[in-house]
TORLOVO-581430 format. One record per residue (C-alpha): residue in three letters; x negated, y negated, z negated. Coordinates in steps of 0.5 Angstrom, whole numbers, padded with zeros to 4 digits, always signed. Example, Ala and Ser with C-alpha at 12.3 -4.5 7.8 and 13.67 -1.06 7.14 Angstrom:
<recs>
ALA-0025+0009-0016 SER-0027+0002-0014 
</recs>
This chain:
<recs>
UNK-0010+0069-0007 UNK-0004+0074-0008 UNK-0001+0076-0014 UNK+0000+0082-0017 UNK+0004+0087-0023 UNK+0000+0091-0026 UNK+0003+0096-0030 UNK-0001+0098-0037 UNK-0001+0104-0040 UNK+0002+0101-0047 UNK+0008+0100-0041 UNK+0008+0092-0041 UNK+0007+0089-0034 UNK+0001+0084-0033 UNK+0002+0079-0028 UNK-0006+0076-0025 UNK-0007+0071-0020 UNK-0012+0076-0015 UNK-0018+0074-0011 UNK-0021+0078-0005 UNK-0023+0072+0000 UNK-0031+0075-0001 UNK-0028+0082+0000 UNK-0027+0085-0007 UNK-0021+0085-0011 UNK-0023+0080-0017 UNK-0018+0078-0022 UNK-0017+0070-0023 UNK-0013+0070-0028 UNK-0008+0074-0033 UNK-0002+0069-0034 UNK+0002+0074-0038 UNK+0005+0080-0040 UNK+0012+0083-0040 UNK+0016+0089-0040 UNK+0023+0084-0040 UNK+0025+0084-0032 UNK+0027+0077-0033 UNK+0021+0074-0037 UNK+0017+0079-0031 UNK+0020+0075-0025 UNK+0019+0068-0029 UNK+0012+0070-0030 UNK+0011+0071-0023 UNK+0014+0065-0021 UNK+0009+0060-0025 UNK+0003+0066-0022 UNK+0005+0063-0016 UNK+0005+0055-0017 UNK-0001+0056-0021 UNK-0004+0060-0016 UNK-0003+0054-0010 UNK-0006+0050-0015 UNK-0012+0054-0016 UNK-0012+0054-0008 UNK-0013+0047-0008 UNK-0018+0046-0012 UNK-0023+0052-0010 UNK-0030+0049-0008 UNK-0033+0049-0002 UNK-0040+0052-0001 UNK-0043+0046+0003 UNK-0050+0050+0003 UNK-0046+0056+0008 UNK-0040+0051+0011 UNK-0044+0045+0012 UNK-0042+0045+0019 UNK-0035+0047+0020 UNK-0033+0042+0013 UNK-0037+0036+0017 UNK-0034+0038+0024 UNK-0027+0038+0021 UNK-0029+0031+0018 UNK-0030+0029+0025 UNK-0023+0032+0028 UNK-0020+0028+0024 UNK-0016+0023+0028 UNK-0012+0019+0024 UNK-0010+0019+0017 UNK-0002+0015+0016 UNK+0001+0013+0009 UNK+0007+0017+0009 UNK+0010+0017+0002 UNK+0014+0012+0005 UNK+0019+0016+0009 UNK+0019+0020+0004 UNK+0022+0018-0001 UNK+0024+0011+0001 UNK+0026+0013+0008 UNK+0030+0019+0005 UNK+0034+0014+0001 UNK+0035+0010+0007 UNK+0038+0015+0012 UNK+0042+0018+0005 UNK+0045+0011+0004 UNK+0047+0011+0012 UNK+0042+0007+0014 UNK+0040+0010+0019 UNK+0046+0010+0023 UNK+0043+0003+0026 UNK+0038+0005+0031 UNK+0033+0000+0031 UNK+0025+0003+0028 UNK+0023-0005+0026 UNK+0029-0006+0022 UNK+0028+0001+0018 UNK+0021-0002+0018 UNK+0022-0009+0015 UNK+0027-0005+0010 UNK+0023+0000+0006 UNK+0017-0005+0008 UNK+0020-0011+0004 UNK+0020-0005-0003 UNK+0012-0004-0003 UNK+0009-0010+0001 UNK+0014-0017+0001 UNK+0011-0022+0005 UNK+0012-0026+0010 UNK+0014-0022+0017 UNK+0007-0024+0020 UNK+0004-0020+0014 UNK+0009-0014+0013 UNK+0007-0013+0022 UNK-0001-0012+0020 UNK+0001-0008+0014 UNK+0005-0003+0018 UNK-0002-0003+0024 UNK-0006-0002+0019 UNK-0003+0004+0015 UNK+0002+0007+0020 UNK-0001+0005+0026 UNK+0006+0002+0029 UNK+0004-0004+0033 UNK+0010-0010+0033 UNK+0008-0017+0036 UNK+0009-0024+0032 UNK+0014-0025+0038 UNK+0018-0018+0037 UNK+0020-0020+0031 UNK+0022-0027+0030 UNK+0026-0025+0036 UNK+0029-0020+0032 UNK+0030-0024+0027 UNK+0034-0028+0031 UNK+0039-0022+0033 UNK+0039-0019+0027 UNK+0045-0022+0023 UNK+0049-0024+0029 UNK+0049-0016+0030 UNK+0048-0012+0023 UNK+0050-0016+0017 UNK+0058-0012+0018 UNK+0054-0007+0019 UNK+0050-0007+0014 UNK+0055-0010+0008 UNK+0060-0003+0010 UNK+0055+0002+0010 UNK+0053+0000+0003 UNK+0061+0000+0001 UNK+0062+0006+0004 UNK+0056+0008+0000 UNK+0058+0006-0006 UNK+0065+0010-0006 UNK+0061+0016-0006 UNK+0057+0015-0010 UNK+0063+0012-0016 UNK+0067+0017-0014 UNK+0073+0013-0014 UNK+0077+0008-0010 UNK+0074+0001-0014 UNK+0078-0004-0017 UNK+0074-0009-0021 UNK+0069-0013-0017 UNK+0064-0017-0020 UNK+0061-0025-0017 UNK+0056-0029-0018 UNK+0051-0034-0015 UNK+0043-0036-0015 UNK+0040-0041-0011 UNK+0034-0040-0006 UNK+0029-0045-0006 UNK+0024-0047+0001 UNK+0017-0050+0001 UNK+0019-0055+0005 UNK+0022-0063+0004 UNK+0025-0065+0010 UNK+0034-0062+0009 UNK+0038-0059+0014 UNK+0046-0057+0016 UNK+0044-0052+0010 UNK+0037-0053+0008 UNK+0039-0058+0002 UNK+0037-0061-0005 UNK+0042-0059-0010 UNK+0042-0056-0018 UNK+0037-0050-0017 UNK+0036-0044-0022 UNK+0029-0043-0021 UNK+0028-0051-0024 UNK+0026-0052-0016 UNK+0030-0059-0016 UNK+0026-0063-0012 UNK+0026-0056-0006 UNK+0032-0056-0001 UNK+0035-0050-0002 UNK+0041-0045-0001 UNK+0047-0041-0005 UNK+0047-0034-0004 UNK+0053-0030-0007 UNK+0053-0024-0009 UNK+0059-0019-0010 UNK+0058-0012-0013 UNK+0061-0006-0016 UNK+0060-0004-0024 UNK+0054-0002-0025 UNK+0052-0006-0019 UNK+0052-0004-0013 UNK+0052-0009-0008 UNK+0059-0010-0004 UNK+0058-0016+0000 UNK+0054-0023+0000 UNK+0054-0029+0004 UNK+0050-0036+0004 UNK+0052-0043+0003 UNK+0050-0050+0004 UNK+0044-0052-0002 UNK+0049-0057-0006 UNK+0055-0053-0006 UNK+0059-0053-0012 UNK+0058-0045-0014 UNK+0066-0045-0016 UNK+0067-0047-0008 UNK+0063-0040-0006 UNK+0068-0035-0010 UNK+0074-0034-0005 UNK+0071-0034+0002 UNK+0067-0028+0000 UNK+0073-0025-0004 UNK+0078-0026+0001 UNK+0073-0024+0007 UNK+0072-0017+0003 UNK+0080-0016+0000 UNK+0080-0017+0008 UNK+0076-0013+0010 UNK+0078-0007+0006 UNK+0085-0007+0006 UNK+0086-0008-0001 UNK+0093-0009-0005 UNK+0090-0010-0011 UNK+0084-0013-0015 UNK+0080-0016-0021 UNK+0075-0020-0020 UNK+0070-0022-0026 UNK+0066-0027-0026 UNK+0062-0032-0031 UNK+0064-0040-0034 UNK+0060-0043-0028 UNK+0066-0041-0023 UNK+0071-0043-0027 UNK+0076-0048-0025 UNK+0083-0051-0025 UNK+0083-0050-0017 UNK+0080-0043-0017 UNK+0085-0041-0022 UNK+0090-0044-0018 UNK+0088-0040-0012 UNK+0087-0033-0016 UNK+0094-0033-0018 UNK+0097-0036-0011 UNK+0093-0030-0007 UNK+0095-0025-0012 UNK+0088-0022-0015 UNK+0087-0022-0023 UNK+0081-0024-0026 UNK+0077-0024-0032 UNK+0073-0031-0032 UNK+0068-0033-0038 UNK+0071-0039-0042 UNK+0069-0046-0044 UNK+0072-0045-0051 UNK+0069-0052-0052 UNK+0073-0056-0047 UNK+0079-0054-0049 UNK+0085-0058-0051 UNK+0085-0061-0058 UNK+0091-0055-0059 UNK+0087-0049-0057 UNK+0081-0052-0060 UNK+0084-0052-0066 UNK+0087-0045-0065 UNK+0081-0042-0065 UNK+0077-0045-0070 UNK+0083-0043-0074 UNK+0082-0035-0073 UNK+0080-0030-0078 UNK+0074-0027-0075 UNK+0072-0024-0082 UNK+0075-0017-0081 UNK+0077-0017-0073 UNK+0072-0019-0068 UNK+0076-0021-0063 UNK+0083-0025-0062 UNK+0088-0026-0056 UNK+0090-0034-0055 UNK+0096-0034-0050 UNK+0095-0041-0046 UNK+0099-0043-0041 UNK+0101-0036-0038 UNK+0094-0034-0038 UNK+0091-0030-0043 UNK+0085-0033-0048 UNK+0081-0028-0052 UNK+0076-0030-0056 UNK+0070-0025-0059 UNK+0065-0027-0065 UNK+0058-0024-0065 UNK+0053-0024-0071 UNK+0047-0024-0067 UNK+0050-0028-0062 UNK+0052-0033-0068 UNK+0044-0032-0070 UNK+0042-0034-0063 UNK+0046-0041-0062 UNK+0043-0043-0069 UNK+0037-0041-0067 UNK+0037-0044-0061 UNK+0040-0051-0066 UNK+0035-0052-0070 UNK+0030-0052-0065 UNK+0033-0057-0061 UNK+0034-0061-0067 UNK+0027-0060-0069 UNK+0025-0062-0063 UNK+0029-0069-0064 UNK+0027-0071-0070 UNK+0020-0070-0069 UNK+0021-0075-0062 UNK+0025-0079-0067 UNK+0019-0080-0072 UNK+0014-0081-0066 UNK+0018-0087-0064 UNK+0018-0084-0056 UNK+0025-0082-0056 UNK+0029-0088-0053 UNK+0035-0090-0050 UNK+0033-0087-0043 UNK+0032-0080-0047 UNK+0040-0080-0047 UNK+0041-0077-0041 UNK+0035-0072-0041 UNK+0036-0064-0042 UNK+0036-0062-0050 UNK+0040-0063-0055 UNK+0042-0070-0054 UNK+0050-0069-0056 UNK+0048-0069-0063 UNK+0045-0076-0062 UNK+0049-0083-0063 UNK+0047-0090-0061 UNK+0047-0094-0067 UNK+0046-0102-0065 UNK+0043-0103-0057 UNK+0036-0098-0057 UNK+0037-0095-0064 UNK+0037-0088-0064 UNK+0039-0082-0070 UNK+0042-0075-0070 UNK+0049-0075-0072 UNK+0050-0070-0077 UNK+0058-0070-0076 UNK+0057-0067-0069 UNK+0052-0062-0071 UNK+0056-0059-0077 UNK+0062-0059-0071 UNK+0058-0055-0067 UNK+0056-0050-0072 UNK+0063-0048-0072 UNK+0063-0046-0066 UNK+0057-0041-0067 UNK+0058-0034-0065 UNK+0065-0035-0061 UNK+0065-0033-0054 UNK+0072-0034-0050 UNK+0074-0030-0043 UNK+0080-0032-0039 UNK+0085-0027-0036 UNK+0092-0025-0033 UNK+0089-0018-0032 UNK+0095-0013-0035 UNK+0088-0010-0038 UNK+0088-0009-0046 UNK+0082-0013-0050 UNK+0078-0008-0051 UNK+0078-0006-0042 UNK+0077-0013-0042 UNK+0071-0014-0046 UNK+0068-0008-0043 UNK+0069-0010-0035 UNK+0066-0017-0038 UNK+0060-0013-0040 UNK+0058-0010-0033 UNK+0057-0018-0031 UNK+0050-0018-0034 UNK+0049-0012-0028 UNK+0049-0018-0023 UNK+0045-0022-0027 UNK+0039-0016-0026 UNK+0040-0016-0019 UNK+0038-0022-0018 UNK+0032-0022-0022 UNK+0030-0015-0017 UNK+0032-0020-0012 UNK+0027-0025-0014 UNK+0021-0022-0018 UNK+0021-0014-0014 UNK+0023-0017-0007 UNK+0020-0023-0007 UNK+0026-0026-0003 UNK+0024-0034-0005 UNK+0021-0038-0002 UNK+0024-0037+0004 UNK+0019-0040+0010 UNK+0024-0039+0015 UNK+0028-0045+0018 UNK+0033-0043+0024 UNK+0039-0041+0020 UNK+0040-0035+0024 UNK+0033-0032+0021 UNK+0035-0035+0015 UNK+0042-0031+0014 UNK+0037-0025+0017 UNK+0032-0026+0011 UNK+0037-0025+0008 UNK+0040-0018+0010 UNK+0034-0015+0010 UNK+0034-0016+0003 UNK+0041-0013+0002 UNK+0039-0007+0005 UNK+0032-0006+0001 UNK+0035-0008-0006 UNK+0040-0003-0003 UNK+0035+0002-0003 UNK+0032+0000-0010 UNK+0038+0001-0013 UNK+0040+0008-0011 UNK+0033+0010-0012 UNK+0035+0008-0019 UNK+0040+0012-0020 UNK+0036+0019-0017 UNK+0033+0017-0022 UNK+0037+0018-0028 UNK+0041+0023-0025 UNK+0035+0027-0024 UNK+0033+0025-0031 UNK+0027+0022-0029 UNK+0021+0017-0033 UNK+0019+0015-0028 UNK+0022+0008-0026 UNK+0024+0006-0019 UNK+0017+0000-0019 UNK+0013+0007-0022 UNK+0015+0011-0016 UNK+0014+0006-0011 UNK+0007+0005-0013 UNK+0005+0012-0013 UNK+0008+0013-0006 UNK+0003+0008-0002 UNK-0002+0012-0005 UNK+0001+0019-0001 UNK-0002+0020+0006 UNK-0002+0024+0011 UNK-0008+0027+0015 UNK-0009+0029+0023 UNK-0014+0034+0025 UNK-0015+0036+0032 UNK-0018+0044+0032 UNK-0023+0044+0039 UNK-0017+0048+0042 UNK-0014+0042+0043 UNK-0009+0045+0036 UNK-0006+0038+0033 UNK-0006+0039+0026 UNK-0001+0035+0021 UNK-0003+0035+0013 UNK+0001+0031+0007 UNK-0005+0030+0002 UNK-0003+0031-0006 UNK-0008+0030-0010 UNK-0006+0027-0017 UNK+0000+0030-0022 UNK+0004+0024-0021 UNK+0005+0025-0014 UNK+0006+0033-0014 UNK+0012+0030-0019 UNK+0014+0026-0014 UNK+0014+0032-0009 UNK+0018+0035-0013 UNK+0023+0031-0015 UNK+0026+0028-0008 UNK+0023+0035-0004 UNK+0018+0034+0001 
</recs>
């Protein structure tokens, strides 16, 4: 097929889509006409992807073709899922990835985004779709490696990375922490039983800390023992990245669980500012009495000073709407236990809205009214702790990018799959680990092509669809070995299109 401009006597210019594969000139279609140059040359260009798909449609006449068809069939020698390199790897390499020069770690990477099971599993995969052949031994054996010889690596790939992509030096960092659970009893040096986010208490577990940049992108992690206070992973991570880095100057945010009288101490003493969410309730009766005190009528937020620090306290209506709603189911719950008889003096330390319980004699249990209408006051208020030289207003919003962190997490645990952990030797543990900072690494700079290209597609969408694109091997009975990526659906030309393969 070709394309032809045909001029017409009326002095238009008709762009058609011409066949001659049966040695006559047949007209496919007409796709428009034009005596505008610039409409002309538009028209030309949608003739010709038109015409490459007209190409690709064309049906063979199995009655003439029958043996070529079945003989390239049969020429086939393998077929390989490639979308995977194409997409994925691309961001890997863009990243700076690909300065590490080791085929399986790439490999673990981009294979923990689109299958992330155990290595045993990820191993057989690979044969089976790339025909890549590692042994159970090659891998644990580089597991056993990889921390001690990529995590710096790794962590410095992203931060430079992510310099570029912010354009801009960084000045804010933002923490937090999760738990990692084991499906093991038995506890270790690290390996231990503690207050877990996943309700997995009775699992040992370990901390891992994250630090990220706004909008998320991760900087630096590390691991921790199973029952370490989470307060207490804050300043080796920090320290190790303002070090590292050479940094004058920095402001770290973090939420309430971090915050403590030692962390505080130690943020001034080393010179860094902060922005710590606060335990407004746990105040002193003086500063308690402050903020109860504050007209939140016209003004949504007001500045406390504290003992040299700053105490901003916000109210939100919606946030106001959720405590009371969050009260009153507790309550409800309660009154509801109380009437059955089955709350006893045991259910004081339970979870639940107990503080608004009152002991009355040995056993005898009721709500105490007076803490619920003192909790009430309290509906709505948010408080963030600083010594930061920022106005409210910057405060407030650098605060805001903590939830960023919290989503990273949840990448972590529902895409990446990175609990439970099954690995035991602490060195294949920390690798565990690194593998899955480098993969959210590359889900989230997939995400963001994604909105810069001003895309629908989500970054779980786009990694569907590429474990659906393979490529092709022929060998021609000259010996010619011929490679085809095969494009079969609307969603994978987009994705063609979209990162340019």
């Amino acid at each position: 097929m070709f394309i032809r401009k045909k001029p017409n006597k009326s002095g238009l210019v008709s762009v058609q889509i011409i066949d001659k594969s049966k040695g006559k000139y047949k007209v496919v279609k007409t796709v428009g006409s034009s005596n505008d140059p610039d409409e002309i040359e538009r028209l030309m260009v949608q003739a010709k992807d038109q015409a490459r798909q007209l190409v690709g449609l064309q049906e063979i006449d199995f009655t003439n073709h029958r043996e070529v068809f079945e003989q390239v069939l049969s020429s086939i020698t393998s077929h390989r899922l490639v979308g995977i390199k194409y997409v994925l790897g691309k961001i890997f390499d863009e990243i700076g990835f690909g300065q590490i020069q080791d085929e399986l770690f790439r490999d673990l990477v981009l294979y923990r985004l689109i299958y992330p099971k155990s290595k045993l599993k990820t191993t057989e995969f690979l044969y089976r779709y790339e025909q890549k052949s590692y042994s159970e031994d090659q891998v644990y054996r580089f597991m056993d490696k990889l921390h001690s010889k990529y995590k710096e690596i790794v962590q410095h790939i992203s931060y430079t990375h992510t310099l570029r992509v912010l354009g801009e030096e960084i000045h804010a960092v933002f923490y937090d922490v999760t738990t990692l659970y084991f499906e093991i009893e038995r506890e270790d040096e690290v390996r231990k039983a503690g207050f877990s986010k996943d309700g997995k208490h009775k699992h040992p577990q370990i901390v891992l800390g994250l630090l990220v940049s706004k909008d998320a992108y991760p900087l630096a992690y590390d691991i921790f023992e199973g029952n370490k206070y989470e307060g207490d992973t804050f300043l080796p991570i920090l320290e190790g990245f303002r070090t590292k880095y050479g940094f004058q100057k920095l402001t770290v945010v973090a939420d309430a669980g971090l915050l403590s009288n030692r962390n505080v101490s130690e943020l001034i003493k080393k010179g860094y500012e902060f922005i710590l969410g606060a335990r407004i309730k746990s105040e002193s009766n003086e500063v308690k009495d402050k903020i109860l005190n504050l007209d939140f009528g016209k003004e949504k937020k007001h500045l406390i000073e504290k003992d040299g620090l700053k105490l901003v306290v916000t109210h939100s209506e919606d946030r106001a709407k959720k405590d009371r709603y969050n009260r009153e189911k507790g309550l409800a719950r309660l009154e509801k236990l109380l009437k059955s008889g089955k709350l006893t003096k045991s259910s004081i330390n339970n979870k639940g809205y107990n503080k608004f319980l009152k002991m009355e004699g040995e056993v005898t249990l009721a709500v105490d009214s007076e803490k619920v209408t003192l909790d009430q006051k309290w509906d709505g208020l948010k408080g963030y702790l600083t010594n930061s030289t920022m106005t409210v207003a910057e405060i407030l919003q650098n605060y805001r990018h903590l939830w960023q962190i919290e989503k990273a997490f949840r990448v972590a645990k529902s895409e990446l799959k990175i609990r439970p952990i099954f690995h035991f030797k602490r060195e294949r543990i920390e690798a565990h680990i690194c593998l899955n900072f480098t993969a959210y690494k590359v889900y989230k700079e997939l995400d963001r092509q994604l909105k810069e290209k001003k895309s629908d597609f989500t970054p779980e969408k786009v990694i569907e669809i590429i474990q659906n694109i393979y490529e092709i091997t022929v060998v021609t009975p000259k010996h010619e070995v011929l490679r085809k990526t095969m494009i079969l659906t609307e969603e994978q030309k987009m994705i063609q299109d979209l990162f340019g393969f």
